[in-house]
N, C-alpha and C positions, 0 to 999 in steps of 0.2 A: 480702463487699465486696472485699477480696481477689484473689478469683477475677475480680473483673469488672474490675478494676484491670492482671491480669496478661493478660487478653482481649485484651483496648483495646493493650495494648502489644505484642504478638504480630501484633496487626492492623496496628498502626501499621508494624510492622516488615518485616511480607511484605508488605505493600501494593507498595512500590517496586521490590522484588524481583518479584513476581510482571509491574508494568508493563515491568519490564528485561527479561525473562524474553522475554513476547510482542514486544517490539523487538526481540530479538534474531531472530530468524529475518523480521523485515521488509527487503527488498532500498531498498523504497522507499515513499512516500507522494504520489497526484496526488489532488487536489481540484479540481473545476472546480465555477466561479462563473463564473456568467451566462454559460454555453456555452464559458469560455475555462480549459485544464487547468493548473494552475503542479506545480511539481514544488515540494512542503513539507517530503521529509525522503528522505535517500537520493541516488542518482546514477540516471541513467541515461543513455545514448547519446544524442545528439540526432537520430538515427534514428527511434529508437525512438517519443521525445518525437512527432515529425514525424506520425508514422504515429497514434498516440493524437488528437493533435490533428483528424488528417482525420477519422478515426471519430467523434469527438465531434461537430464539426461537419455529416457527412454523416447522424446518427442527430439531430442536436438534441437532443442530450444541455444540460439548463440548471443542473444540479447535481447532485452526489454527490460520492463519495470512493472513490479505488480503493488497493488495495495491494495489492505483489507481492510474495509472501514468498517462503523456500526450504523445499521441501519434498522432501523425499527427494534430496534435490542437484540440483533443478529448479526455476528459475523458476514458481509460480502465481499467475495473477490472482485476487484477491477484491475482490468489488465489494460495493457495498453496494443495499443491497434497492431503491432508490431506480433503480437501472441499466435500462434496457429492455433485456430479453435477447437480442436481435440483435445491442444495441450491445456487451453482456457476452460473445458470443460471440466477436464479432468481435476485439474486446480480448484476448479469451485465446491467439487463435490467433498472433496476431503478438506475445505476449509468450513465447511456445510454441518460436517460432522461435530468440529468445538463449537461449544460455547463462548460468548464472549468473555466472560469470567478466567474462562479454561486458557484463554489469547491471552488475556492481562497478568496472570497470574506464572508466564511462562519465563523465559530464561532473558534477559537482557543481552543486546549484543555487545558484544566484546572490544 
């Protein structure tokens, strides 16, 4: 009994940690609903934003979720499965082009 007791609180424990853990190397969070992308967590340039938005719209893209974490001290895109991979292509490449500096340094969402 015990044992199941000290489980449960060790889970309870890393649980947060472990979600802190993965936000931490997130630069940012866009979700698009009904074709249109909002910035949900993170900054980014309104460049940037500008250039996502025309992709979504020019793939009709009508929902998912993208994030661009730092990986090796470079911006990547992760898309979720939901993504048509032209439009997942196209995303990465112009996310390819900033720096992470250039992400961090960009506009707060609103």
């Amino acid at each position: 009994m015990w044992l199941w007791i000290a489980l449960a609180a060790l889970f309870l424990l890393c649980g947060p940690l472990a979600v802190g853990l993965r936000r931490a190397t997130d630069l940012c969070v866009i979700e698009v609903i009904s074709g249109r992308p909002r910035l949900r967590r993170g900054r980014l340039p309104p460049e940037l934003m500008s250039e996502i938005t025309d992709i979504v719209r020019r793939n009709r893209v009508v929902a998912g979720r993208l994030r661009v974490v730092t990986e090796g001290g470079e911006p990547r895109l992760v898309a979720d499965a939901g993504f048509p991979a032209d439009a997942t292509q196209q995303l990465r490449n112009v996310v390819g082009r900033y720096r992470v500096a250039q992400l961090r340094s960009g506009r707060l969402r609103a």
